[in-house]
C-alpha positions as CSV (number, residue, x, y, z in Angstrom):
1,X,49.4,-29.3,60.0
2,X,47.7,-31.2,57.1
3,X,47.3,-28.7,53.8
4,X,43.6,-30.4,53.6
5,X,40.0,-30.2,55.9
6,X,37.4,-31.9,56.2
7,X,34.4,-29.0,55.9
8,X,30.7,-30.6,57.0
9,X,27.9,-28.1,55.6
10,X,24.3,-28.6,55.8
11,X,22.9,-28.3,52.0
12,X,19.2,-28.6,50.6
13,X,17.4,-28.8,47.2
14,X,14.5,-27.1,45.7
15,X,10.9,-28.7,45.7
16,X,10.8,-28.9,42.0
17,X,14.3,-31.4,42.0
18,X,12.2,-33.0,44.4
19,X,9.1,-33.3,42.1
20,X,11.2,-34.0,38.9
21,X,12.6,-37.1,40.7
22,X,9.3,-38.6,42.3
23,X,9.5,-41.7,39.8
24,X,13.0,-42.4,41.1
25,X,12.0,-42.3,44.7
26,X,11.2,-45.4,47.1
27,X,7.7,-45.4,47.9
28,X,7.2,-45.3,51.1
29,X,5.0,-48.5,51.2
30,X,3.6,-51.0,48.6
31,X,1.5,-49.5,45.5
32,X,1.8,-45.7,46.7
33,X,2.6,-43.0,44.6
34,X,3.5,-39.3,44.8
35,X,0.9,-37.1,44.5
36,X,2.3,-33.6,45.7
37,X,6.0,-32.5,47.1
38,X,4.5,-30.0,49.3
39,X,1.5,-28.4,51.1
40,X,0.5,-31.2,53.1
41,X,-2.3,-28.8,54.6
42,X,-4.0,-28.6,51.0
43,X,-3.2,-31.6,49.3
44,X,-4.3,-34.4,52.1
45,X,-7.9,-32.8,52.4
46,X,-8.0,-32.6,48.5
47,X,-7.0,-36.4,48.4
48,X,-10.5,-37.2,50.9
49,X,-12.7,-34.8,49.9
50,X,-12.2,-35.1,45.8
51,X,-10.8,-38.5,45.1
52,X,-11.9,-39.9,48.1
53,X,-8.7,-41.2,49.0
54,X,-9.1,-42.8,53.2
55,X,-6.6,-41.2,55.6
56,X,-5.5,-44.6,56.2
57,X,-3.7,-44.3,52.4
58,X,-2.4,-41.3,52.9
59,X,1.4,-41.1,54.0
60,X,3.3,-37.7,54.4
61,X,7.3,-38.2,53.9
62,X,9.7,-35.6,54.8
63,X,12.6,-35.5,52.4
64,X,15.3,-32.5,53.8
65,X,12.5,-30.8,55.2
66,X,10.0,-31.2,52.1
67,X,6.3,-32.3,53.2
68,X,5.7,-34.9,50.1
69,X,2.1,-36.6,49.9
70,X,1.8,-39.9,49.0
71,X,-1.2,-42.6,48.7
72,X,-2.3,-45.7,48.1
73,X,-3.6,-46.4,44.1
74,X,-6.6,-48.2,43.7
75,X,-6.6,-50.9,41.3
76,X,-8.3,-49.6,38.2
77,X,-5.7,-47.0,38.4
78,X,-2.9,-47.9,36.0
């Protein structure tokens, strides 16, 4: 019997390593960035009612379970 194992463990990572790295992260399409890494519930309404953001420009990505909200910049945002 072989002295080594293969052990397969499920792991996760906090929503702030998740935050921290948003700038390394793949947008999920063209010209959006992250604007939350959680709370989809509060941040998507936020997005329409204050910025006026269209739920067309809105895209929720799960990353190991973490609700991240992304959207669309405009183009007089830099």
């Amino acid at each position: 019997m072989s002295e080594y194992y293969h052990l397969m463990q499920e792991g996760s990572f906090c929503e702030t390593i998740l935050w921290d790295a948003r700038d390394k992260l793949e947008p999920p399409a063209k010209g959006f960035v992250m604007f939350a890494s959680s709370c989809p519930e509060t941040n998507v309404p936020f997005l329409m009612n204050e910025w006026g953001i269209d739920e067309y420009d809105i895209i929720i990505v799960l990353y190991d379970g973490h609700e991240t909200i992304w959207y669309r910049k405009g183009d007089d945002e830099e």
